[in-house]
PyMOL Python script that loads the backbone (N, CA, C, O; Angstrom):
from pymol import cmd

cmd.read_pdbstr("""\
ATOM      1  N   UNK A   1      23.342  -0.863  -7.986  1.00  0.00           N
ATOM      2  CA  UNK A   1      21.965  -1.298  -8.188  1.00  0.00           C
ATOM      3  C   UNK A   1      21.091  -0.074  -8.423  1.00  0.00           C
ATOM      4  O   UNK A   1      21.183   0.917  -7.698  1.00  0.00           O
ATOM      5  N   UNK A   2      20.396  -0.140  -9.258  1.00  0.00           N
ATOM      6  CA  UNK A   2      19.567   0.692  -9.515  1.00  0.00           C
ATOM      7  C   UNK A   2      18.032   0.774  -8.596  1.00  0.00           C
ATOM      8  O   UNK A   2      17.739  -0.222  -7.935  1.00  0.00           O
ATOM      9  N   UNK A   3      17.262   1.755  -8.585  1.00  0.00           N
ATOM     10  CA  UNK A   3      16.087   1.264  -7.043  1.00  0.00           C
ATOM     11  C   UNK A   3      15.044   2.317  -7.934  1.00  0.00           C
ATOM     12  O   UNK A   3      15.144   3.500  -8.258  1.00  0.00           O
ATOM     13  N   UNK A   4      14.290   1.560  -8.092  1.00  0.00           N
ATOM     14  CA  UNK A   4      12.868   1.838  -8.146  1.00  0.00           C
ATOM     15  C   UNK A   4      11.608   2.363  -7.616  1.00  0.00           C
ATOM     16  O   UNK A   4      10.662   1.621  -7.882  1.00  0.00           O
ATOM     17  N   UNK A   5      11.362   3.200  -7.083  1.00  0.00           N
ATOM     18  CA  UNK A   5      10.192   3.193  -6.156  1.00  0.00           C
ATOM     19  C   UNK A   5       8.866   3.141  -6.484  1.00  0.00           C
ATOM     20  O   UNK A   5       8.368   3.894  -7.320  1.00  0.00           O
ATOM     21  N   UNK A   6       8.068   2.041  -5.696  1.00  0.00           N
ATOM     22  CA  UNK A   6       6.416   2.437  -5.939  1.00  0.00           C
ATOM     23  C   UNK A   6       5.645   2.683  -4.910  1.00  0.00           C
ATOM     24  O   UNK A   6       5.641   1.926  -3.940  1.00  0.00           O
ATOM     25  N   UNK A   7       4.952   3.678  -4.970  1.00  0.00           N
ATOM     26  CA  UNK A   7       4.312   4.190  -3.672  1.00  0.00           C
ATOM     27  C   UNK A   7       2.793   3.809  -3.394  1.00  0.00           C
ATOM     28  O   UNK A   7       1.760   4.429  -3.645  1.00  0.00           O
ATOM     29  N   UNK A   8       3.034   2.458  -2.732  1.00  0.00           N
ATOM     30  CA  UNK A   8       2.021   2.019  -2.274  1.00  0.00           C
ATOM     31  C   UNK A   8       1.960   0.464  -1.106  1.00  0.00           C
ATOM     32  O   UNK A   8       2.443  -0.665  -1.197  1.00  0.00           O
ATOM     33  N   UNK A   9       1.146   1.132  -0.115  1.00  0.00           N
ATOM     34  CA  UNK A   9       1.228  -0.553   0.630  1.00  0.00           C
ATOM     35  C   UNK A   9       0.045  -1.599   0.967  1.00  0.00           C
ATOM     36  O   UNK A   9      -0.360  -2.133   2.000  1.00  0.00           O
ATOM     37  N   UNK A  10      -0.386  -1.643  -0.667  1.00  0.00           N
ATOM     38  CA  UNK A  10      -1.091  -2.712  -1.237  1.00  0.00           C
ATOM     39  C   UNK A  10      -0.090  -4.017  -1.889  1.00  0.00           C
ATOM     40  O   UNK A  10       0.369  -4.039  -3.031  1.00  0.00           O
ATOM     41  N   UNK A  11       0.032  -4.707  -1.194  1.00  0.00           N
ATOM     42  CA  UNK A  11       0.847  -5.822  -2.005  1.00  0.00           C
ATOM     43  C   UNK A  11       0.420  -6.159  -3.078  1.00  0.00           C
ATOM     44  O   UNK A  11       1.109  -6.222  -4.096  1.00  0.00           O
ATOM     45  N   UNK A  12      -1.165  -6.511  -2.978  1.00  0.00           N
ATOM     46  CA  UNK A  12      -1.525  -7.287  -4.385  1.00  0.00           C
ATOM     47  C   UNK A  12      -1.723  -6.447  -5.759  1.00  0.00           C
ATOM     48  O   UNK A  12      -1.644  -6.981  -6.865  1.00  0.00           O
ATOM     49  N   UNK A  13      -2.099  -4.512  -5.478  1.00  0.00           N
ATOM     50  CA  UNK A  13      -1.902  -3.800  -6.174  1.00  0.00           C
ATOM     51  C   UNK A  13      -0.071  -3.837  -7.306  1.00  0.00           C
ATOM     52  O   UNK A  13       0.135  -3.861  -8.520  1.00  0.00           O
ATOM     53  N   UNK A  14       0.708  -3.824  -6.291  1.00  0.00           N
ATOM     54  CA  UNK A  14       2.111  -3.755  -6.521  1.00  0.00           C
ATOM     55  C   UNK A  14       2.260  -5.298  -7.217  1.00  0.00           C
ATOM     56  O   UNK A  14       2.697  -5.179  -8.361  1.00  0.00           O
ATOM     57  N   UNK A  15       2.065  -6.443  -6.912  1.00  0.00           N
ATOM     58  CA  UNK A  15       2.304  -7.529  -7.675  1.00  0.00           C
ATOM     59  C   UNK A  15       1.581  -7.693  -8.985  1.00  0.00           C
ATOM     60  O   UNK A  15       1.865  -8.502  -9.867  1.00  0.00           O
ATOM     61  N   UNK A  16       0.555  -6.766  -8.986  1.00  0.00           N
ATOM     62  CA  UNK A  16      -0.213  -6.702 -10.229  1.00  0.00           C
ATOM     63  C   UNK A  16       0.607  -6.065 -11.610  1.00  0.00           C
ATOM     64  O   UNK A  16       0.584  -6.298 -12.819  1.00  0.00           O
ATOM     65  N   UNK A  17       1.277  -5.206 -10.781  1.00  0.00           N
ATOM     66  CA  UNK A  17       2.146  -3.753 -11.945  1.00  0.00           C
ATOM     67  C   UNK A  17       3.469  -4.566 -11.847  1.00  0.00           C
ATOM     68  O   UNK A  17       4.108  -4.453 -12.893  1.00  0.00           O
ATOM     69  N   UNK A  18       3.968  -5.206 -11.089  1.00  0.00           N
ATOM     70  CA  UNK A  18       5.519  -5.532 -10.998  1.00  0.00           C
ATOM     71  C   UNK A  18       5.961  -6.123 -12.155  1.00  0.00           C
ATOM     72  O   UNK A  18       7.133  -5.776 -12.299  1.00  0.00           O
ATOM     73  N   UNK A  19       5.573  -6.930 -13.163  1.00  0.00           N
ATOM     74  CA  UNK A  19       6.424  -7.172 -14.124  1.00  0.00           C
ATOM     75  C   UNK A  19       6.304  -6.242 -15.048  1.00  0.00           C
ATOM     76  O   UNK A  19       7.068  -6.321 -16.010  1.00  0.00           O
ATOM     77  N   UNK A  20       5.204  -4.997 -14.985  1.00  0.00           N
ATOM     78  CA  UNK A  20       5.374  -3.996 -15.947  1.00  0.00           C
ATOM     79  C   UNK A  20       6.594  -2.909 -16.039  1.00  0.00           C
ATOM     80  O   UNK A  20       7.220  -2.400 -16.969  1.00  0.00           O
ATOM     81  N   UNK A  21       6.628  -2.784 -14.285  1.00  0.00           N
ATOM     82  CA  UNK A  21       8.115  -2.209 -13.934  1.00  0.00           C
ATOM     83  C   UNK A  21       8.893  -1.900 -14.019  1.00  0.00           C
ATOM     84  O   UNK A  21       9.494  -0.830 -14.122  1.00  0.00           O
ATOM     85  N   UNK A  22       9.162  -3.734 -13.958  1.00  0.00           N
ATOM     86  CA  UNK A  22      10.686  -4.069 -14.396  1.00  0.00           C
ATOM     87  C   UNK A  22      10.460  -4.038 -15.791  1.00  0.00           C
ATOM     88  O   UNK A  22      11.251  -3.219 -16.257  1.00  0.00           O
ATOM     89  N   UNK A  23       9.714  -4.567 -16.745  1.00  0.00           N
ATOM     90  CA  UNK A  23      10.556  -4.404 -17.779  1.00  0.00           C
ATOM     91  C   UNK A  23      10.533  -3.288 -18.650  1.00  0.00           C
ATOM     92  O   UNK A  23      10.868  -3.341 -19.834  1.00  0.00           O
ATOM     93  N   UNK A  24       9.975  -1.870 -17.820  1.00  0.00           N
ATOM     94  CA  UNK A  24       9.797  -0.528 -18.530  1.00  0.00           C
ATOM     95  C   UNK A  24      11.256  -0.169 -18.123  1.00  0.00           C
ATOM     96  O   UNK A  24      11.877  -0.672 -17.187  1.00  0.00           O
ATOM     97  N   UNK A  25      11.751   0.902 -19.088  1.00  0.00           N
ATOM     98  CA  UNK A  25      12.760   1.495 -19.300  1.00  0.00           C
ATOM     99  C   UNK A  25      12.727   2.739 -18.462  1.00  0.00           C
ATOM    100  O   UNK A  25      11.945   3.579 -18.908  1.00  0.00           O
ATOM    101  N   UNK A  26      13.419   3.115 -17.272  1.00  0.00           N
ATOM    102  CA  UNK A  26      12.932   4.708 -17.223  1.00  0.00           C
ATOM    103  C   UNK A  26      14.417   5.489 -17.122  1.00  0.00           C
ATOM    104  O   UNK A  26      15.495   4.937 -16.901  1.00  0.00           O
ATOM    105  N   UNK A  27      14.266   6.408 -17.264  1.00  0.00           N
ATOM    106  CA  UNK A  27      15.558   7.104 -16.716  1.00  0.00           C
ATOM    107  C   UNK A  27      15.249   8.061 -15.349  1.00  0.00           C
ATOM    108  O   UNK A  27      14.217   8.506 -14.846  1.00  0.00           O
ATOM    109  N   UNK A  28      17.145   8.168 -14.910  1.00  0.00           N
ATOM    110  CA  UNK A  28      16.724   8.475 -13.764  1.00  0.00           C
ATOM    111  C   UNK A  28      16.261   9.790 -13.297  1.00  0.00           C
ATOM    112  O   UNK A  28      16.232  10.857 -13.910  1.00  0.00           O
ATOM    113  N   UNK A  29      15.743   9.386 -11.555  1.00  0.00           N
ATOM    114  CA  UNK A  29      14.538  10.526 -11.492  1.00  0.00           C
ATOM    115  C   UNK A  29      13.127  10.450 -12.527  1.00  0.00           C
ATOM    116  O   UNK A  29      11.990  10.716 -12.138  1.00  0.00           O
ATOM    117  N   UNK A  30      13.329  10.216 -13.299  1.00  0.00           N
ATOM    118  CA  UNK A  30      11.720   9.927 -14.027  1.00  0.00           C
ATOM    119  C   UNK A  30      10.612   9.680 -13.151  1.00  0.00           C
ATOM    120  O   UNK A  30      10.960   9.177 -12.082  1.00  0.00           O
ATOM    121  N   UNK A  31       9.145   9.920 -13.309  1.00  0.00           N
ATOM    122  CA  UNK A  31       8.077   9.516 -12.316  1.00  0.00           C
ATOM    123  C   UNK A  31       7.241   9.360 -13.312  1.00  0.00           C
ATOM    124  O   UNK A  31       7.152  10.149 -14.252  1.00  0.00           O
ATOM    125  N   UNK A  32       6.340   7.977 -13.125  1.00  0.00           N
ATOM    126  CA  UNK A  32       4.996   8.165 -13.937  1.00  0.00           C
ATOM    127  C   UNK A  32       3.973   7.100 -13.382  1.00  0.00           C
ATOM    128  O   UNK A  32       4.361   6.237 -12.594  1.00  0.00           O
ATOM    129  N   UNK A  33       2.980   7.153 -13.701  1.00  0.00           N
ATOM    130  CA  UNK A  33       1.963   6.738 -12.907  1.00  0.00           C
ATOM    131  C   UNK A  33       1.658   5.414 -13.683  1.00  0.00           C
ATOM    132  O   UNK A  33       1.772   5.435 -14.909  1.00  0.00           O
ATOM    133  N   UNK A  34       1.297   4.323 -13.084  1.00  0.00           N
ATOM    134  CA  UNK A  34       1.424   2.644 -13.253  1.00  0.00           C
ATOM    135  C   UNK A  34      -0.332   2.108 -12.658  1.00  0.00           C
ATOM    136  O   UNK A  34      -0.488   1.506 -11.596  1.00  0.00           O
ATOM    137  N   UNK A  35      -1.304   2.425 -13.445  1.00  0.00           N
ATOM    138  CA  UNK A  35      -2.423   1.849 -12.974  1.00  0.00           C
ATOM    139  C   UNK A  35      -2.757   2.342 -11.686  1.00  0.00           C
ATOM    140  O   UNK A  35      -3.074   1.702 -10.684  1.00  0.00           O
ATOM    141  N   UNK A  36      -2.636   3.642 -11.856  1.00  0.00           N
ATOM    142  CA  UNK A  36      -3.112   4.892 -10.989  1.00  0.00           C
ATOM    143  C   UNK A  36      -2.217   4.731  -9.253  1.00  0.00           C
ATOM    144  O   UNK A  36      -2.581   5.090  -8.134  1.00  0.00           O
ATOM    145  N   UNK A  37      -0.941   4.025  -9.740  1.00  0.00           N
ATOM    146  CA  UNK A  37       0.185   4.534  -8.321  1.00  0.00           C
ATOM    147  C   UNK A  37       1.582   4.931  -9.464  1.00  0.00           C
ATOM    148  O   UNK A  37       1.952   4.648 -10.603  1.00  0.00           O
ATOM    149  N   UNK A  38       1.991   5.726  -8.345  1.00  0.00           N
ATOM    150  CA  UNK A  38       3.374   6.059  -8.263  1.00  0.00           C
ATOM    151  C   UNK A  38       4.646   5.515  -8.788  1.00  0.00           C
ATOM    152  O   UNK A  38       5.070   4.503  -8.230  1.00  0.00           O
ATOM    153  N   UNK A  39       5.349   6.034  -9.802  1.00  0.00           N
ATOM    154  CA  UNK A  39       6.699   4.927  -9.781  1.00  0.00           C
ATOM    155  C   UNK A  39       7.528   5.581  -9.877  1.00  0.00           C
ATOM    156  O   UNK A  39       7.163   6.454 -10.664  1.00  0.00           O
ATOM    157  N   UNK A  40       8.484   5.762  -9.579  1.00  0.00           N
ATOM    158  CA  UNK A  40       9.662   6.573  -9.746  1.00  0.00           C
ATOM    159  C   UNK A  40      11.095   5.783  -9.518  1.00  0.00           C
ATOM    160  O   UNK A  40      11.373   5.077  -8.548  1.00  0.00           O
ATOM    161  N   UNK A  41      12.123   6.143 -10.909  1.00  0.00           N
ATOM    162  CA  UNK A  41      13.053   5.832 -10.732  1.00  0.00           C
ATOM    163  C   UNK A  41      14.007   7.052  -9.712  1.00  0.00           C
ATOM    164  O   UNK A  41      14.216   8.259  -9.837  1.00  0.00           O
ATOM    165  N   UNK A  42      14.463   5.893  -8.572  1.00  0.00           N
ATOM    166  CA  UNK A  42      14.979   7.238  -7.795  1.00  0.00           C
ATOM    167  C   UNK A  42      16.782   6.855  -7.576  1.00  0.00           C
ATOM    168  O   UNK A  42      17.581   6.951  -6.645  1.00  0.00           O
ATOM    169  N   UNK A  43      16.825   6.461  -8.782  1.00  0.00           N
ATOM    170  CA  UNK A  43      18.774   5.874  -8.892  1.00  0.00           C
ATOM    171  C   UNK A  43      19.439   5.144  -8.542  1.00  0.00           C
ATOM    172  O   UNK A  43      18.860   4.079  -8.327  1.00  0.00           O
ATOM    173  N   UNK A  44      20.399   5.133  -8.354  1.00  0.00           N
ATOM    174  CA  UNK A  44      21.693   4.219  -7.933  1.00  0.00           C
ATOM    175  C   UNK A  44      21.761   3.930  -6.082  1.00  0.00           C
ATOM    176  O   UNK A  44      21.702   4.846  -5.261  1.00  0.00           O
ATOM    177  N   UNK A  45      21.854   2.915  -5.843  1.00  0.00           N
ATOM    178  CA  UNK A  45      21.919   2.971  -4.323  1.00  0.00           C
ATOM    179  C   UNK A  45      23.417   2.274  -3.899  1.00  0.00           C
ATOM    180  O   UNK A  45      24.276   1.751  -4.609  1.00  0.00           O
ATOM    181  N   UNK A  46      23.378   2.403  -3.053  1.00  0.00           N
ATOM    182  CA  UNK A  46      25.077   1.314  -2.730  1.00  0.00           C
ATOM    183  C   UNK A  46      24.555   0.612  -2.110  1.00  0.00           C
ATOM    184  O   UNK A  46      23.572   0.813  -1.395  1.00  0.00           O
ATOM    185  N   UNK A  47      25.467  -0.866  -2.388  1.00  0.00           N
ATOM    186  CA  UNK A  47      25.523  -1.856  -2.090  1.00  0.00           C
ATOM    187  C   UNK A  47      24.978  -2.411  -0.450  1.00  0.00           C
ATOM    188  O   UNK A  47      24.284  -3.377  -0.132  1.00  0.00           O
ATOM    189  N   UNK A  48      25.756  -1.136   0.526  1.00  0.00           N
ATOM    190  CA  UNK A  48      25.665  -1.153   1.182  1.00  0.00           C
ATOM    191  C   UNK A  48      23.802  -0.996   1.599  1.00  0.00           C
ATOM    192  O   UNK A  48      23.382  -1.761   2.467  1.00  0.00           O
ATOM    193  N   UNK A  49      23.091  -0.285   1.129  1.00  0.00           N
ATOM    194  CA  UNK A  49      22.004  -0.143   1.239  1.00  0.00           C
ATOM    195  C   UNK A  49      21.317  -1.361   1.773  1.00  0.00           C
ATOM    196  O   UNK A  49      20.980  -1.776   2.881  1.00  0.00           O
ATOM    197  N   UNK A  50      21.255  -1.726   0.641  1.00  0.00           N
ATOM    198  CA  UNK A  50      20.440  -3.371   0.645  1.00  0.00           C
ATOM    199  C   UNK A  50      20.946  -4.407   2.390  1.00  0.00           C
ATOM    200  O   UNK A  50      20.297  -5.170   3.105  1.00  0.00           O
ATOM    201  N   UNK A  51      22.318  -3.905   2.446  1.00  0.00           N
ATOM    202  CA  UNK A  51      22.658  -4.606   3.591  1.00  0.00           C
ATOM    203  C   UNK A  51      21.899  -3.946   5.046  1.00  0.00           C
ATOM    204  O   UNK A  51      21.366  -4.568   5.965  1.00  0.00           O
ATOM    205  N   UNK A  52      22.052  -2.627   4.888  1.00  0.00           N
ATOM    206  CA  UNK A  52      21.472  -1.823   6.515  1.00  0.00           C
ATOM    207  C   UNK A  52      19.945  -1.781   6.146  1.00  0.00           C
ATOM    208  O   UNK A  52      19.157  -2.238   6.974  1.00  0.00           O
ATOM    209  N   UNK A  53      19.492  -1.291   5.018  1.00  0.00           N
ATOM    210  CA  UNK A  53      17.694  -2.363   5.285  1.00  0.00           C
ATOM    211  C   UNK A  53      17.223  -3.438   5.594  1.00  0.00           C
ATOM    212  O   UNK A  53      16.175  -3.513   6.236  1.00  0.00           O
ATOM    213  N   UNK A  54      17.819  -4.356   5.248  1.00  0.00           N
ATOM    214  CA  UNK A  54      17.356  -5.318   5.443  1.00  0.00           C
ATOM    215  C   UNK A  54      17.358  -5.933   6.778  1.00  0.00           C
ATOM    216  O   UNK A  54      16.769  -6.985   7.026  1.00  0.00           O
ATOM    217  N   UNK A  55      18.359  -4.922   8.042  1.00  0.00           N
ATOM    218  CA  UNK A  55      18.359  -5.282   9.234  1.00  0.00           C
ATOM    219  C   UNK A  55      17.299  -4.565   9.618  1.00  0.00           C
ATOM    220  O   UNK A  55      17.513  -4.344  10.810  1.00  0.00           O
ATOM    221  N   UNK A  56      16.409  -4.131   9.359  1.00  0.00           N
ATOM    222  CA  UNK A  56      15.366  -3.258  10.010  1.00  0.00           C
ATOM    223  C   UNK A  56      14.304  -4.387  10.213  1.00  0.00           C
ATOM    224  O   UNK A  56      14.082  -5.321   9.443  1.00  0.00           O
ATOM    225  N   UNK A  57      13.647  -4.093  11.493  1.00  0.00           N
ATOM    226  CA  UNK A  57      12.803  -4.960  11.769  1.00  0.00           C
ATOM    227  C   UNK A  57      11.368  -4.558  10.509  1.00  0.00           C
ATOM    228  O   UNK A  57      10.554  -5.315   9.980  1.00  0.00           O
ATOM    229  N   UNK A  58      11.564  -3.071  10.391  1.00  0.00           N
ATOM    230  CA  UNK A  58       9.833  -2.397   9.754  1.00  0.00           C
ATOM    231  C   UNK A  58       9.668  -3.200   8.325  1.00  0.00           C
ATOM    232  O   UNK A  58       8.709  -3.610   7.671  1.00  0.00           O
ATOM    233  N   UNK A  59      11.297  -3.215   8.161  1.00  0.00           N
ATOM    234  CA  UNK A  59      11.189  -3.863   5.981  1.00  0.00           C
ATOM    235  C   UNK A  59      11.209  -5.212   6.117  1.00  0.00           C
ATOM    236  O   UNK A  59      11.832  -5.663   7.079  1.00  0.00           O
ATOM    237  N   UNK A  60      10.748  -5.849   5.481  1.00  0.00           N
ATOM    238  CA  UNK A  60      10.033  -6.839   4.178  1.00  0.00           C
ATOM    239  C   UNK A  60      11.320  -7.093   3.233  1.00  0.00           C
ATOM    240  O   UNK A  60      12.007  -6.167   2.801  1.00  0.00           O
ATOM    241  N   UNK A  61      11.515  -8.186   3.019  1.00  0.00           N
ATOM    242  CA  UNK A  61      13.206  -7.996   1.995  1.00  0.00           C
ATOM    243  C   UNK A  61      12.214  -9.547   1.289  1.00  0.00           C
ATOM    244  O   UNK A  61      11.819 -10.331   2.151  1.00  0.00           O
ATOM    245  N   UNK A  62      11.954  -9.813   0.129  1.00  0.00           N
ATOM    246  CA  UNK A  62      11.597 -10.349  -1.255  1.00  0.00           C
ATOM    247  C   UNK A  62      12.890 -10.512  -1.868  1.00  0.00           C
ATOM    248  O   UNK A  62      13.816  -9.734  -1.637  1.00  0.00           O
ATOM    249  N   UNK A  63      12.995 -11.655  -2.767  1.00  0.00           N
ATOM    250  CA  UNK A  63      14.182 -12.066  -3.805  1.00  0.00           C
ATOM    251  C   UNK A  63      13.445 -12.316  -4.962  1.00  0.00           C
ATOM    252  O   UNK A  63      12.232 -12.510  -4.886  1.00  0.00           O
ATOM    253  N   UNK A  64      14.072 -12.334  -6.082  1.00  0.00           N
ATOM    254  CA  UNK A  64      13.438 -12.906  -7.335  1.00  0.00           C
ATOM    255  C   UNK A  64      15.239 -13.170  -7.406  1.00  0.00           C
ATOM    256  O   UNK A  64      16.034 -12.290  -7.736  1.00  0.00           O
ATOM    257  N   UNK A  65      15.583 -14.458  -7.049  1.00  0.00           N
ATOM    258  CA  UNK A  65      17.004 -14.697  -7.677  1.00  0.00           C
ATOM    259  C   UNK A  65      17.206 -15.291  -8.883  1.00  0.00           C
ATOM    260  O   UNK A  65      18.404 -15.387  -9.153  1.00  0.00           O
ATOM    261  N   UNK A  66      16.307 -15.816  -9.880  1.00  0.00           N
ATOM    262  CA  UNK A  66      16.154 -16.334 -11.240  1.00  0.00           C
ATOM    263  C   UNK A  66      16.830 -14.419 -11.648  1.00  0.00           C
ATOM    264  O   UNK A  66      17.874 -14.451 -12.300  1.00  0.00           O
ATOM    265  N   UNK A  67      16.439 -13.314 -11.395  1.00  0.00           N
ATOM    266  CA  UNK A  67      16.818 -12.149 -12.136  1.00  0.00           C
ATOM    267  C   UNK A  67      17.737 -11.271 -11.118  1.00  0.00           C
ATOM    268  O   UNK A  67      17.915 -10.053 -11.116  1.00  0.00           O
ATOM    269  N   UNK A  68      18.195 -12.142 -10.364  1.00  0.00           N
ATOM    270  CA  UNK A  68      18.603 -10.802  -9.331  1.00  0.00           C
ATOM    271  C   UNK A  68      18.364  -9.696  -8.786  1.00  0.00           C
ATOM    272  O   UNK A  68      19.093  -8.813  -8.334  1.00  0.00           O
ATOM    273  N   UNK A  69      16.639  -9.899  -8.921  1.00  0.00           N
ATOM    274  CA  UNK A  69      15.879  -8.690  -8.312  1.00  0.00           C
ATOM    275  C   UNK A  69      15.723  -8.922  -6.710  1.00  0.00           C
ATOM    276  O   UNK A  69      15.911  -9.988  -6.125  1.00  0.00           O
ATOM    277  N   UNK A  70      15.398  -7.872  -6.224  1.00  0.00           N
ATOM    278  CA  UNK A  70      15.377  -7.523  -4.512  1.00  0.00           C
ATOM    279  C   UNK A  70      14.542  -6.542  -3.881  1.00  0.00           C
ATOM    280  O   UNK A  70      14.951  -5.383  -3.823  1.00  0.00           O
ATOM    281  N   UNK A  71      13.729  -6.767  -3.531  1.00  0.00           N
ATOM    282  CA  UNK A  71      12.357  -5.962  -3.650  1.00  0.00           C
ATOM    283  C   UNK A  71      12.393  -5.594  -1.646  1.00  0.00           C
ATOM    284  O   UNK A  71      12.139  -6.381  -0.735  1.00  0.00           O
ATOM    285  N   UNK A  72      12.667  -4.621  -1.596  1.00  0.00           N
ATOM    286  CA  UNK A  72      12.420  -3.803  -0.395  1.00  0.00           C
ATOM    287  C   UNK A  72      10.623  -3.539   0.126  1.00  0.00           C
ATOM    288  O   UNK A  72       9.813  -3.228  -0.747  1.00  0.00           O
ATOM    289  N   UNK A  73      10.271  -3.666   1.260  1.00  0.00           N
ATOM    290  CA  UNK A  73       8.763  -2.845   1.597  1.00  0.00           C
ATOM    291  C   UNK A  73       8.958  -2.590   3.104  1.00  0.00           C
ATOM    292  O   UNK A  73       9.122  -3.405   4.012  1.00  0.00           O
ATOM    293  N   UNK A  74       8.895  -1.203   3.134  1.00  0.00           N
ATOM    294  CA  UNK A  74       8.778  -0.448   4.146  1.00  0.00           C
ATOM    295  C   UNK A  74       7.689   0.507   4.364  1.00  0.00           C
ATOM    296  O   UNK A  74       7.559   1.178   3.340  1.00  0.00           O
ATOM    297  N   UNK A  75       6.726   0.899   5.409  1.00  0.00           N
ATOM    298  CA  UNK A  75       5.877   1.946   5.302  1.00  0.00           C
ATOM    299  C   UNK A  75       5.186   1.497   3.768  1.00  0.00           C
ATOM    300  O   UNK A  75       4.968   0.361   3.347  1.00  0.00           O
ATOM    301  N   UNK A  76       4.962   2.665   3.190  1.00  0.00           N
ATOM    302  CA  UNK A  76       3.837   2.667   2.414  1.00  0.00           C
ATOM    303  C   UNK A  76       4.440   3.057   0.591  1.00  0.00           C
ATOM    304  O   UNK A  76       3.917   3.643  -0.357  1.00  0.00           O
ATOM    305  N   UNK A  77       5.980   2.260   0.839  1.00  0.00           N
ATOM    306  CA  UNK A  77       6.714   2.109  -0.235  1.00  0.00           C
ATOM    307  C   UNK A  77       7.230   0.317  -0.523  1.00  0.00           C
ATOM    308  O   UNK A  77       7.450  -0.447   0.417  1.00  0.00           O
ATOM    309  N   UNK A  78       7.346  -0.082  -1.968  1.00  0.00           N
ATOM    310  CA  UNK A  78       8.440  -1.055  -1.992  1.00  0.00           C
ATOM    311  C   UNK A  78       9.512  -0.384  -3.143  1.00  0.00           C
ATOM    312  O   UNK A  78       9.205   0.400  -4.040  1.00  0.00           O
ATOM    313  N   UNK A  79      10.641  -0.847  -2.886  1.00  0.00           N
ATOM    314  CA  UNK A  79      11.913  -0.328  -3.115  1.00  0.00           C
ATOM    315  C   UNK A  79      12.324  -1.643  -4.534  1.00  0.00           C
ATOM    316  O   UNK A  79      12.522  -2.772  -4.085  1.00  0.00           O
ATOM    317  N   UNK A  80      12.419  -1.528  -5.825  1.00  0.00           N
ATOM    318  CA  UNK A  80      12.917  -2.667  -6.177  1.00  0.00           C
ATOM    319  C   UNK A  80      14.152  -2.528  -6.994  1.00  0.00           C
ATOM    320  O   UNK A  80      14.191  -1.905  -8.055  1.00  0.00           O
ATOM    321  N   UNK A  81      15.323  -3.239  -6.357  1.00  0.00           N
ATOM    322  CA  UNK A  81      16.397  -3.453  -6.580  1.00  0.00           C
ATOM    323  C   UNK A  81      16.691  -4.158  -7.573  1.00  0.00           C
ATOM    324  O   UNK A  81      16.432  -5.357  -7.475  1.00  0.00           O
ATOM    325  N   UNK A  82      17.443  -3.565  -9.085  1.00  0.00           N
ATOM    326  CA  UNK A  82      17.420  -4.162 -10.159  1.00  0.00           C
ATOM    327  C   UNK A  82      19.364  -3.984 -10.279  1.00  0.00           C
ATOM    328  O   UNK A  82      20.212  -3.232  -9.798  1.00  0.00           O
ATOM    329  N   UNK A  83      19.341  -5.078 -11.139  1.00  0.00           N
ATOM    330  CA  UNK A  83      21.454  -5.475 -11.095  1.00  0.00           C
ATOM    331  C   UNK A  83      21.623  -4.107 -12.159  1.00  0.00           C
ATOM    332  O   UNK A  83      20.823  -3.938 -13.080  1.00  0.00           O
ATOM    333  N   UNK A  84      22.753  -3.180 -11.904  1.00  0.00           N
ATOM    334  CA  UNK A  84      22.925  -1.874 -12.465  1.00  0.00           C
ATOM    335  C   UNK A  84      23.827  -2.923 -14.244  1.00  0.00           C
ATOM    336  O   UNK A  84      24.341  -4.037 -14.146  1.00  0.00           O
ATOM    337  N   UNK A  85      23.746  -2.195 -15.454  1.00  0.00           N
ATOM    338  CA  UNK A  85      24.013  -2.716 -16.188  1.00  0.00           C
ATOM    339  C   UNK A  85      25.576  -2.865 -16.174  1.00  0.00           C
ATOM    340  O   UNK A  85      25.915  -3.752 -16.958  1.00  0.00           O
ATOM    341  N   UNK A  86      26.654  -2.265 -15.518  1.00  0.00           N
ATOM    342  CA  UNK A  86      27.608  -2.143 -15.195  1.00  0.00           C
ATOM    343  C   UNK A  86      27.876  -3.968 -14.606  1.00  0.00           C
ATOM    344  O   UNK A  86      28.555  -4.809 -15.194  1.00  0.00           O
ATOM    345  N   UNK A  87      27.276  -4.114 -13.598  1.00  0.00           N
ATOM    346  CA  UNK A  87      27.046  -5.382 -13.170  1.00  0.00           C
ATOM    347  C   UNK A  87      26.581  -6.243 -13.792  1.00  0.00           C
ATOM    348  O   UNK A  87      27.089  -7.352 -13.629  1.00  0.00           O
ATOM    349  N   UNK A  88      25.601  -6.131 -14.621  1.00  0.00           N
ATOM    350  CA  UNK A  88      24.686  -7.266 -15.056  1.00  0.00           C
ATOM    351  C   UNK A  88      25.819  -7.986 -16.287  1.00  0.00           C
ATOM    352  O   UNK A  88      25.746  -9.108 -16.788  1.00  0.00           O
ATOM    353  N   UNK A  89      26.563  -7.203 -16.472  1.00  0.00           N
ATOM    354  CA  UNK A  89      27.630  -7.215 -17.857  1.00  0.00           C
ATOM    355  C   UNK A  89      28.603  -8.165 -17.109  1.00  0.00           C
ATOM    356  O   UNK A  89      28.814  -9.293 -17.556  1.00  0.00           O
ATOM    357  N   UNK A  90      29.275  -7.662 -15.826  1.00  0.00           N
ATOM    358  CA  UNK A  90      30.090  -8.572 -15.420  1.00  0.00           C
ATOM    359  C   UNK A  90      30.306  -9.479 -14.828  1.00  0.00           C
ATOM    360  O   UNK A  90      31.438  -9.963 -14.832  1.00  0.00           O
TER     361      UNK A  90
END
""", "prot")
cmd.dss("prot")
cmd.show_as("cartoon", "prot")
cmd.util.cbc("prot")
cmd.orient("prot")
């Protein structure tokens, strides 16, 4: 899975930019600014990830299962989990 970061813990800010997000292209490590916050592609995560966050009491775990997105919020980040194309293929 690929993970996204946007640095901010305004929900309604972040739901405002979220479909711009996802459907921008970035490569990884890339950073650029989204209606004056933060975005950064910050790579590949394992599988496992998604499983030991989501036991945390602090994160927020969101689905979009129509796309297989998975949207993390912790602190003063959300994390969004997009299907790596490797996957999305198979």
């Amino acid at each position: 899975m690929k993970c996204i970061s946007v640095y901010t813990d305004n929900f309604e800010a972040f739901s405002d930019i979220f479909e711009q997000i996802v459907e921008q292209e970035m490569a990884e490590n890339e950073e650029k600014e989204v209606e004056g916050i933060t975005v950064s592609h910050s790579g590949d995560v394992p599988e496992h990830y998604l499983e030991r966050m989501s036991t945390k009491p602090e994160v927020v775990v969101m689905r979009d299962k129509g796309r297989d997105i998975t949207i993390l919020q912790h602190g003063q980040v959300f994390e969004i989990l997009l299907p790596s194309l490797e996957n999305a293929v198979s």
